[in-house]
TORKOL-4160 file (C-alpha; in steps of 0.2 Angstrom, whole numbers, padded with zeros to 4 digits, m for minus):
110
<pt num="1" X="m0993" Y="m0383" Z="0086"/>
<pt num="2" X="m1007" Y="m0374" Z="0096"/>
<pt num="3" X="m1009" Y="m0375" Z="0114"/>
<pt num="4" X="m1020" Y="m0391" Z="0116"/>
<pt num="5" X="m1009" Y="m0400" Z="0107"/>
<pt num="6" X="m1018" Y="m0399" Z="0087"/>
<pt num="7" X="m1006" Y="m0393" Z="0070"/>
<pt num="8" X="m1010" Y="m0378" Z="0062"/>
<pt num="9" X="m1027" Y="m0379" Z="0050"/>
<pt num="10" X="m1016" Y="m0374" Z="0034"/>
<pt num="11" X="m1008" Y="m0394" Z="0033"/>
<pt num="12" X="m1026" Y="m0399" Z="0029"/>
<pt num="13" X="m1035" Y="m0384" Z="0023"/>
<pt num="14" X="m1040" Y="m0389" Z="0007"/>
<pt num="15" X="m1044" Y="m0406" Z="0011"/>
<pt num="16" X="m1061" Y="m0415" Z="0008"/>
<pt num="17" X="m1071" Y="m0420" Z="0021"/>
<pt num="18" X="m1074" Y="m0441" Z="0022"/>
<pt num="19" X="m1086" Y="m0450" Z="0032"/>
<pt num="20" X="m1077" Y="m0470" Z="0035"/>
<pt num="21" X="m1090" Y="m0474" Z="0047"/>
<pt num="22" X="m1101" Y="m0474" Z="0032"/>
<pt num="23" X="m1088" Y="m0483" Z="0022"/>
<pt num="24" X="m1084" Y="m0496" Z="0034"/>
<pt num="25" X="m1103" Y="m0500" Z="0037"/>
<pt num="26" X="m1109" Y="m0502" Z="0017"/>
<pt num="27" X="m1094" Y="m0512" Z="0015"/>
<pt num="28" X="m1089" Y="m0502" Z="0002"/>
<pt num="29" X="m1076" Y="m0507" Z="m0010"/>
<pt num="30" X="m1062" Y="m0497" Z="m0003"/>
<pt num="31" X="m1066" Y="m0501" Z="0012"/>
<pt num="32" X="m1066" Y="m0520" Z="0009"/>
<pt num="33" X="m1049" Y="m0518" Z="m0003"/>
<pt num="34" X="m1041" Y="m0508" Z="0010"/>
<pt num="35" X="m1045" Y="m0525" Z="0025"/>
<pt num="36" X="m1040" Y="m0537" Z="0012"/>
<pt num="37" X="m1024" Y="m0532" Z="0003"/>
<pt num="38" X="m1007" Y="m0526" Z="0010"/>
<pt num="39" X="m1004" Y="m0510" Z="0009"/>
<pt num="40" X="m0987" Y="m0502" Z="0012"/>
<pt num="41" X="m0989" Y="m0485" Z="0021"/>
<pt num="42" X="m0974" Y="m0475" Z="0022"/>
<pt num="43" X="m0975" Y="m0457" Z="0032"/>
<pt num="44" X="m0971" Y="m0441" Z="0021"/>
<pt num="45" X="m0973" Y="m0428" Z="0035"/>
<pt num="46" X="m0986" Y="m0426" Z="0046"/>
<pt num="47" X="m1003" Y="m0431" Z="0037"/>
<pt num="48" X="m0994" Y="m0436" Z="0023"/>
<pt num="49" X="m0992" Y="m0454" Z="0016"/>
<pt num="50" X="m0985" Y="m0463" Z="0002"/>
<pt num="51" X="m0998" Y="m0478" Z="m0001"/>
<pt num="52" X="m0995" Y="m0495" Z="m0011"/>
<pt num="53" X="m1005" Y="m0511" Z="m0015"/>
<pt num="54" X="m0994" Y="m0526" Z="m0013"/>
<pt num="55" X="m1007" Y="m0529" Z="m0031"/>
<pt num="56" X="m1002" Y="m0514" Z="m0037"/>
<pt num="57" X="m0984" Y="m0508" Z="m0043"/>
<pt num="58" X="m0991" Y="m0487" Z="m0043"/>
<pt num="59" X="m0989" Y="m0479" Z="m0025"/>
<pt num="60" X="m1002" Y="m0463" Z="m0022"/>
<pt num="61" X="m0998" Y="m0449" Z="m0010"/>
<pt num="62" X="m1014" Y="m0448" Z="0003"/>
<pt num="63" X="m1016" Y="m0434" Z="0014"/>
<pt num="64" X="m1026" Y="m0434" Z="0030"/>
<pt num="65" X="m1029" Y="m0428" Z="0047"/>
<pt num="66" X="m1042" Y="m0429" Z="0060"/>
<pt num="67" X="m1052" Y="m0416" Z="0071"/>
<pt num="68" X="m1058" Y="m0429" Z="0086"/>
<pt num="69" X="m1075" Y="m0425" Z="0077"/>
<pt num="70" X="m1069" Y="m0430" Z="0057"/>
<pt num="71" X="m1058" Y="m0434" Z="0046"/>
<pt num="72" X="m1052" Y="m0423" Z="0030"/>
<pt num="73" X="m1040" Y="m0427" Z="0016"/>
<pt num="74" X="m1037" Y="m0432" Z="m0002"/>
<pt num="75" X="m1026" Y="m0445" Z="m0010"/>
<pt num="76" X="m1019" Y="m0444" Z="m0028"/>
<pt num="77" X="m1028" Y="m0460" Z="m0037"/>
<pt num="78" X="m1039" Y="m0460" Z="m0052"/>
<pt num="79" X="m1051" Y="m0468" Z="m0043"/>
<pt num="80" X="m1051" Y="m0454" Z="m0028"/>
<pt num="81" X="m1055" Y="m0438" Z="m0042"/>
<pt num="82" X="m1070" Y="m0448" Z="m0047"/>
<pt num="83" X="m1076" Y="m0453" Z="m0028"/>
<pt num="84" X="m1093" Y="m0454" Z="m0017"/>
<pt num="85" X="m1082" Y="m0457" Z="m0003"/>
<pt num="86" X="m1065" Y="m0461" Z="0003"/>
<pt num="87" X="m1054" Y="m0473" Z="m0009"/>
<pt num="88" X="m1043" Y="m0489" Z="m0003"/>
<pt num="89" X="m1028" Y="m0479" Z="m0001"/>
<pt num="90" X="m1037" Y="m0466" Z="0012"/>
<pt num="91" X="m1047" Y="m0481" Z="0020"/>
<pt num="92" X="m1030" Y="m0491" Z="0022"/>
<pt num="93" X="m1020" Y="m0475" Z="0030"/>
<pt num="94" X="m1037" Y="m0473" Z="0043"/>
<pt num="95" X="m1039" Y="m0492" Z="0046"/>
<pt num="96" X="m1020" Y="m0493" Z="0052"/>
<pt num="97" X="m1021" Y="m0477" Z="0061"/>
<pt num="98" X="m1034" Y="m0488" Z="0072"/>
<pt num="99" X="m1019" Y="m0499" Z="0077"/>
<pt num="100" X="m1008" Y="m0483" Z="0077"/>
<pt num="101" X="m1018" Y="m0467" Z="0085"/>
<pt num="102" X="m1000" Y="m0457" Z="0081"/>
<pt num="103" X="m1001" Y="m0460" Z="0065"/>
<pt num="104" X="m1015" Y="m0447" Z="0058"/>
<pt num="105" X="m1012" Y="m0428" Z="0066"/>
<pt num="106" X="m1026" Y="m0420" Z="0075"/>
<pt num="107" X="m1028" Y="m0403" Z="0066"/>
<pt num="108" X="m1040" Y="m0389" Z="0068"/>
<pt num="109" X="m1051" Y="m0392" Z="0052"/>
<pt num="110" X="m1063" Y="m0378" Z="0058"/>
């Protein structure tokens, strides 16, 4: 961990960048999946998540971390290698880490 508190930019380094402010206002449908279904989130390690639909019986490892100015990371789901933005599993991980500031590391994403 560097002085001011932010992990090492190697956790996240090959991480996309994702934009859930635009996410959230289209009302995209990963957003919208990721309001109305429960998802069971279970912390790997720092950044890393093991995501589940309660409509779903497949679990998909998400990765992300936060800048204060962005957000980067990926997730393993079909849907995530074909995307224009982030996927239900990403959207679900970032809408709980609005309840749970902890929960997504602040990293030097450079």
């Amino acid at each position: 961990m560097s002085s001011d508190g932010r992990q090492p930019a190697a956790a996240s380094i090959d991480e996309d960048r994702l934009d859930f402010e635009a996410a959230e206002d289209e009302l995209t449908s990963s957003w919208e999946r990721a309001l109305e279904e429960a998802a069971e989130i279970e912390p790997m390690q720092p950044g890393e998540f093991a995501v589940r639909f309660e409509t779903s019986d497949r679990t998909h490892v998400v990765r992300l971390a936060g800048d204060g100015a962005g957000y980067a990371g990926r997730c393993t789901c079909p849907g995530y290698q074909f995307h224009d933005g982030p996927c239900a599993h990403l959207c679900a991980v970032f809408q709980r880490s609005l309840e749970e500031p902890t929960l997504v590391p602040e990293v030097d994403l450079g």
